[in-house]
Kinemage of the C-alpha trace (Angstrom):
@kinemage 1
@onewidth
@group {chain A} dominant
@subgroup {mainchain}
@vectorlist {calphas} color= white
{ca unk a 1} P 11.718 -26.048 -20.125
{ca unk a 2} L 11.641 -22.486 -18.936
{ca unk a 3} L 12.891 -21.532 -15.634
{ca unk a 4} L 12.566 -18.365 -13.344
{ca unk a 5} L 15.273 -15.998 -11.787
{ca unk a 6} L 13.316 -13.994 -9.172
{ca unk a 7} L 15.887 -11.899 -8.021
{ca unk a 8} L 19.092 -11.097 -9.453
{ca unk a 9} L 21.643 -8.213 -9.311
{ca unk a 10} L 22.467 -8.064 -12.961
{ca unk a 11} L 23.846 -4.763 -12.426
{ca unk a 12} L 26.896 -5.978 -10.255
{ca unk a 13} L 28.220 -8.546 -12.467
{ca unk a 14} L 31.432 -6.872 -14.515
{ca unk a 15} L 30.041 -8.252 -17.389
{ca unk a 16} L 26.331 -8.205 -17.452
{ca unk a 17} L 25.425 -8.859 -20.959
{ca unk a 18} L 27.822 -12.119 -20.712
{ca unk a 19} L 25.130 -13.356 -18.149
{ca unk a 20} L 22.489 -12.936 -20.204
{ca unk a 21} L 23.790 -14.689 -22.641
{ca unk a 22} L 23.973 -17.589 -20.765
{ca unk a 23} L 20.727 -17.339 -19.209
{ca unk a 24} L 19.063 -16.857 -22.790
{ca unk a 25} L 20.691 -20.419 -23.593
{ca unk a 26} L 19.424 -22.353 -20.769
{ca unk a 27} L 16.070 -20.670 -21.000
{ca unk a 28} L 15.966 -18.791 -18.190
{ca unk a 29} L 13.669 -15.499 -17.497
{ca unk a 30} L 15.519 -13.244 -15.378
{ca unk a 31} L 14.135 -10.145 -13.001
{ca unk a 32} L 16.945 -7.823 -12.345
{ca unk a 33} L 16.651 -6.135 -9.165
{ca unk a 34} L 18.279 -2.435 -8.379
{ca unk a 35} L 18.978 -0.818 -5.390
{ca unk a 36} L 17.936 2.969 -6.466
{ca unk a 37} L 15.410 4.474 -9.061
{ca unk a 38} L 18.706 5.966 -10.767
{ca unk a 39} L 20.160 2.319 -11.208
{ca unk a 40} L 16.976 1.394 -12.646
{ca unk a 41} L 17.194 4.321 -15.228
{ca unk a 42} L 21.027 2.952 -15.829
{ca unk a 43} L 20.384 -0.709 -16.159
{ca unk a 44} L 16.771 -0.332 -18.526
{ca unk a 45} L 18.856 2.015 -20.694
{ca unk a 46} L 22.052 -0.460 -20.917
{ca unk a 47} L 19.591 -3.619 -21.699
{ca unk a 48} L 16.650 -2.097 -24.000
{ca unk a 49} L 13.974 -4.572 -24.704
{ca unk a 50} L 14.375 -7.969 -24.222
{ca unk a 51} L 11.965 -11.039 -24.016
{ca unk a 52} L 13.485 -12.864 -20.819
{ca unk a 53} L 14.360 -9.982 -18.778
{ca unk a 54} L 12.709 -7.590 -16.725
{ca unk a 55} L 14.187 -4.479 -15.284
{ca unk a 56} L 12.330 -4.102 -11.037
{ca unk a 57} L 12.424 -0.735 -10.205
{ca unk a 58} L 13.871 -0.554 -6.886
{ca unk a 59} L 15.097 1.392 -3.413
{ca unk a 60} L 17.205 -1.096 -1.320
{ca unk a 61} L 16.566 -0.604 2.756
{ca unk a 62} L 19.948 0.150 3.253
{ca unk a 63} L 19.899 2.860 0.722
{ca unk a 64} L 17.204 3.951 2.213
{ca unk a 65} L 18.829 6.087 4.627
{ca unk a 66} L 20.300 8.608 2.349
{ca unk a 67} L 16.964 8.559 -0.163
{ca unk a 68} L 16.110 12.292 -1.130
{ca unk a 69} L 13.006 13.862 -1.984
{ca unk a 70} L 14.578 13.662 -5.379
{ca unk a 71} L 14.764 9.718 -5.583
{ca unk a 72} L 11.303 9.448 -4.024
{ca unk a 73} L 9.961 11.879 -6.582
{ca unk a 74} L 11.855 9.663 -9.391
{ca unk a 75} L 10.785 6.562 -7.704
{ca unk a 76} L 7.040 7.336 -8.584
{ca unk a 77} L 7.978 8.681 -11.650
{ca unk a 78} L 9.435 5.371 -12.886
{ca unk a 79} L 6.576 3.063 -11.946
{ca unk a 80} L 5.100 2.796 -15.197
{ca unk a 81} L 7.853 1.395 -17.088
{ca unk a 82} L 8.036 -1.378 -15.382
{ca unk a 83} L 5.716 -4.630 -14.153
{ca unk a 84} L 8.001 -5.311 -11.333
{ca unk a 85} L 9.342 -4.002 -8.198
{ca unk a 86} L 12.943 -4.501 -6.187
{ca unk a 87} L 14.720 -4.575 -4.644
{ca unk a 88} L 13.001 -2.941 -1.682
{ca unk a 89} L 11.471 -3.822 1.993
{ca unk a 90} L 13.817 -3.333 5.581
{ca unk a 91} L 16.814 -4.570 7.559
{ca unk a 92} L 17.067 -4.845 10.812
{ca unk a 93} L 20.434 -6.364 11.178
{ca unk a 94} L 23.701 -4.630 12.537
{ca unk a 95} L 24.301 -2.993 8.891
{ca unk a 96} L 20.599 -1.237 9.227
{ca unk a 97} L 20.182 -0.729 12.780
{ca unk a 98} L 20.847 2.739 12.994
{ca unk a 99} L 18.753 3.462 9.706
{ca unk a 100} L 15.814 1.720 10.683
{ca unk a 101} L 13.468 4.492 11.609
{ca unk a 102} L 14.167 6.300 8.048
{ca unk a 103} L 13.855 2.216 6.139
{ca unk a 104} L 10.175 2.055 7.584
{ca unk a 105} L 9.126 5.407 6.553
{ca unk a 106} L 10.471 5.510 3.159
{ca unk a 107} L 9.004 1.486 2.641
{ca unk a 108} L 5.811 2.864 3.701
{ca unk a 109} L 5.709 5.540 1.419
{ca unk a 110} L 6.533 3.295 -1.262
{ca unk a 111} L 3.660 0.495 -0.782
{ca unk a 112} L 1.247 3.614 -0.838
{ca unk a 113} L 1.930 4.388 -4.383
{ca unk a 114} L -1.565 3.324 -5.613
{ca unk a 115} L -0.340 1.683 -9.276
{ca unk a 116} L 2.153 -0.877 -6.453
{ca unk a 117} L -0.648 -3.182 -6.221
{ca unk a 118} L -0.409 -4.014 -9.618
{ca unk a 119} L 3.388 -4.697 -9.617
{ca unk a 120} L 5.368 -7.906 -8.701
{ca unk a 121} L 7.786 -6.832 -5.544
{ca unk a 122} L 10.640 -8.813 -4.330
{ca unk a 123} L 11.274 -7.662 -1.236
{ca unk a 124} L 14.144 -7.494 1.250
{ca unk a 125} L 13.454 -8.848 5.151
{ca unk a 126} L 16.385 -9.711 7.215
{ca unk a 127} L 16.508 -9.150 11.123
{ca unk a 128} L 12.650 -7.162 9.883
{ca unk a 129} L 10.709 -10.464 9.703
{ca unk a 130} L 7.476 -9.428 11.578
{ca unk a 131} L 7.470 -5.451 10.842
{ca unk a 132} L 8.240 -6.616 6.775
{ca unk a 133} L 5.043 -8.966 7.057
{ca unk a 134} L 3.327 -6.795 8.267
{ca unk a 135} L 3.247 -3.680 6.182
{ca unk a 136} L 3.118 -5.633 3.276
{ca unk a 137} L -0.097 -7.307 4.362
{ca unk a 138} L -1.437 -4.183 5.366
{ca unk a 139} L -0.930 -2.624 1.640
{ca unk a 140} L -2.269 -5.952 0.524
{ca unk a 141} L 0.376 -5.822 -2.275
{ca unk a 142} L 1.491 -9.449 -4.455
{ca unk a 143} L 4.732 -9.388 -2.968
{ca unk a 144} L 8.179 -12.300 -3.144
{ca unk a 145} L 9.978 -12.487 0.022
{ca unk a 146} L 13.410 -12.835 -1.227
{ca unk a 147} L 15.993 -15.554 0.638
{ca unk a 148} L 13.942 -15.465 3.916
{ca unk a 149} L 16.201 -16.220 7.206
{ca unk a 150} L 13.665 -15.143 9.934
{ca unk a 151} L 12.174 -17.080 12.335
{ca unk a 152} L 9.341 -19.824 11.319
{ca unk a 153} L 6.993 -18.066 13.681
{ca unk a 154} L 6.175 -15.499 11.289
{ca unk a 155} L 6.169 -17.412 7.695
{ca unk a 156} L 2.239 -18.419 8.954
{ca unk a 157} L 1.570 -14.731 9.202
{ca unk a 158} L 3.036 -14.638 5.476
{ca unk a 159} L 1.305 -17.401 3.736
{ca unk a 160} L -2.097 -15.837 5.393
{ca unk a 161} L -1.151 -12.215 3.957
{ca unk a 162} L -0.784 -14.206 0.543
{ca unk a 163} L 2.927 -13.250 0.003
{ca unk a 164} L 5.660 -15.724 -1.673
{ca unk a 165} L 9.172 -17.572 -0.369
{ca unk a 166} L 12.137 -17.335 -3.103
{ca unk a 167} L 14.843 -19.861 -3.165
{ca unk a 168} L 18.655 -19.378 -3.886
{ca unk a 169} L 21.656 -21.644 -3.702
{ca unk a 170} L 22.753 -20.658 -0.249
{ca unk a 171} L 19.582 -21.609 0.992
{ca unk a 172} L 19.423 -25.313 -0.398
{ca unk a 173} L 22.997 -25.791 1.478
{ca unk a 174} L 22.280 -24.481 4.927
{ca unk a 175} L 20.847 -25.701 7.856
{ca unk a 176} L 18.860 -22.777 8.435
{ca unk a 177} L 17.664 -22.563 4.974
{ca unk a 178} L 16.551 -26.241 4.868
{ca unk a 179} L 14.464 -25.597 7.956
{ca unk a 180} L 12.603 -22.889 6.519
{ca unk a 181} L 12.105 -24.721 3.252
{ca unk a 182} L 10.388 -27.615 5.254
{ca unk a 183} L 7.959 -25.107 6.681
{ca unk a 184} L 7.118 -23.689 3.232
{ca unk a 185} L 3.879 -24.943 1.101
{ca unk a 186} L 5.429 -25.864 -2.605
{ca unk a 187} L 2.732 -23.814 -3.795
{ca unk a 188} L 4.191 -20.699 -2.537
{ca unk a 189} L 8.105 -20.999 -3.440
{ca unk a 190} L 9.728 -19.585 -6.805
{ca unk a 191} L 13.389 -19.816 -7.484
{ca unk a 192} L 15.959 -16.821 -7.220
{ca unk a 193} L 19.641 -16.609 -7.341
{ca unk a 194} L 20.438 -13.178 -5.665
{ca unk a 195} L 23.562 -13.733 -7.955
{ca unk a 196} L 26.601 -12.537 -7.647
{ca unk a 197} L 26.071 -12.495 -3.796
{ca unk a 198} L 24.983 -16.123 -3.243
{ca unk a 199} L 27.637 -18.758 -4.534
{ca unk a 200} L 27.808 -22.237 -5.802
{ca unk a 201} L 31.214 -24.003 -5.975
{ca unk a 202} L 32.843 -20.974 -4.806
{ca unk a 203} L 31.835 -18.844 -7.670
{ca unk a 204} L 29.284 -16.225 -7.935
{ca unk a 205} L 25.854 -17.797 -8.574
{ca unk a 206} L 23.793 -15.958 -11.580
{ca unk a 207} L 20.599 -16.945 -13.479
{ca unk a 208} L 22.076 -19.793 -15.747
{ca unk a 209} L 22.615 -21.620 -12.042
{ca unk a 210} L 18.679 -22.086 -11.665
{ca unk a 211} L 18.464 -25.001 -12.436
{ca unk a 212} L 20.692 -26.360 -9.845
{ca unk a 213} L 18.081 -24.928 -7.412
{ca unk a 214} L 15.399 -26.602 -8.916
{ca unk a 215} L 16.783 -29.868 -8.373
{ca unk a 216} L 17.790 -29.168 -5.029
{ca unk a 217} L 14.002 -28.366 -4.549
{ca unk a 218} L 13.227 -31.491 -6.226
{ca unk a 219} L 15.161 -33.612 -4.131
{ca unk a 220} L 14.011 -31.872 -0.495
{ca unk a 221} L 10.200 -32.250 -1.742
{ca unk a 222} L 10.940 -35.847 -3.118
{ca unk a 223} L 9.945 -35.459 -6.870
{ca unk a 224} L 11.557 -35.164 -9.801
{ca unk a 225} L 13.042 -31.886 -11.182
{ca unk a 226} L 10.921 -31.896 -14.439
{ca unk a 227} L 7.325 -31.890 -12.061
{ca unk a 228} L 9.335 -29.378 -9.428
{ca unk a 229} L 10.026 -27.059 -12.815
{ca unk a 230} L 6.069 -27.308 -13.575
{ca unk a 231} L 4.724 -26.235 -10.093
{ca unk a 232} L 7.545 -22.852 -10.012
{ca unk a 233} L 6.199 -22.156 -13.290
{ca unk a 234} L 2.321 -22.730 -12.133
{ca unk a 235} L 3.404 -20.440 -8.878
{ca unk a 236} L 5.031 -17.847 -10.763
{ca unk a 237} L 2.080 -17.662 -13.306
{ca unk a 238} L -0.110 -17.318 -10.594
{ca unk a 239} L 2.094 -14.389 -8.805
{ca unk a 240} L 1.662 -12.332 -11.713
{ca unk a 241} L -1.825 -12.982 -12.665
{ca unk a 242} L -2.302 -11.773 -8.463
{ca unk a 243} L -0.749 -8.598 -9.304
{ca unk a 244} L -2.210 -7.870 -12.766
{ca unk a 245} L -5.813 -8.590 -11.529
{ca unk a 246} L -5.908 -6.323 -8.114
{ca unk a 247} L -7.563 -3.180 -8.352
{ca unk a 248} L -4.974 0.018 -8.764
């Protein structure tokens, strides 16, 4: 059975290609964020072509700050060599307060790249719920929100723009995370890790761990693993088919 990785930061394990490894032997299909368009360049360069990973081309909120004209320029330059976008979006927590401003004005001039629509994005939201919603339903983009903490006010406002929950370890073991999982539709979730910054058993999550998360879906939707591994799988086929059939 094939399983999904949604979001993963390849690039900050010490030993990357030791990950892989292990993901290739427990079938799993990894999407490996980065936090600049240089990092991109870096990590698609280090990994070449392979089947069950894809390189997201990405300009994390709390890089955005300090983006130049340079990165923007290489930003849009990159988009065509890949199918997938991340890690980008906005945070509004203490870390990106003061960096907020600059966040929404370089994530809007990202979603207006016209070739975006036809990407996958998994995108970035914390202490931004609403104004993250928002501007992604306005650019009408297929877009992941990736281990959404916000209030359950605004997932409606989500599921109506069309956009997608991912699911990491950390979730499945918090209170917090277990309420927002009750609120989502199984027909909207996909699996992540954010690996190496979530954790199971102490340890540094990373793609080879998805299957834990399945079966800790499994168990809060009461069915079992094999049938929760079947509707990710239908979900994630349907993400991409949503981004490779909207109109450039």
């Amino acid at each position: 059975m094939n399983y999904i990785d949604t979001h993963c930061h390849l690039d900050q394990y010490s030993k990357p290609l030791e990950v892989l490894k292990r993901a290739d032997a427990a079938s799993i299909t990894t999407i490996a964020v980065t936090e600049t368009p240089s990092g991109f360049q870096r990590l698609a360069l280090r990994l070449g072509a392979r089947r069950a990973v894809h390189v997201a081309l990405g300009l994390h909120p709390l890089r955005a700050a300090t983006a130049s004209p340079m990165d923007l320029a290489l930003y849009t330059e990159m988009l065509d060599q890949t199918d997938y976008i991340g890690e980008i979006g906005l945070d509004g927590s203490q870390a990106g307060r003061n960096s907020f401003r600059q966040q929404v004005k370089v994530f809007e001039h990202l979603l207006q790249q016209p070739r975006t629509k036809r990407k996958v994005m998994t995108v970035h939201s914390r202490g931004a719920e609403r104004e993250t919603i928002e501007r992604l339903a306005d650019a009408g983009v297929t877009a992941i929100l990736h281990w959404y903490s916000g209030p359950l006010k605004h997932i409606d406002t989500a599921l109506a723009a069309g956009l997608w929950f991912s699911v990491n370890p950390a979730m499945l073991k918090s209170r917090n995370g277990q309420r927002i999982l009750a609120a989502l539709p199984p027909q909207r979730v996909v699996t992540e890790t954010d690996g190496p910054y979530s954790k199971i058993s102490g340890r540094p999550s990373e793609p080879a761990d998805i299957a834990f998360v399945v079966t800790g879906l499994a168990r809060t939707w009461g069915t079992e693993p094999e049938e929760c591994q079947r509707r990710i799988s239908d979900n994630m086929a349907a993400i991409t088919a949503s981004a490779r059939n909207s109109l450039p």
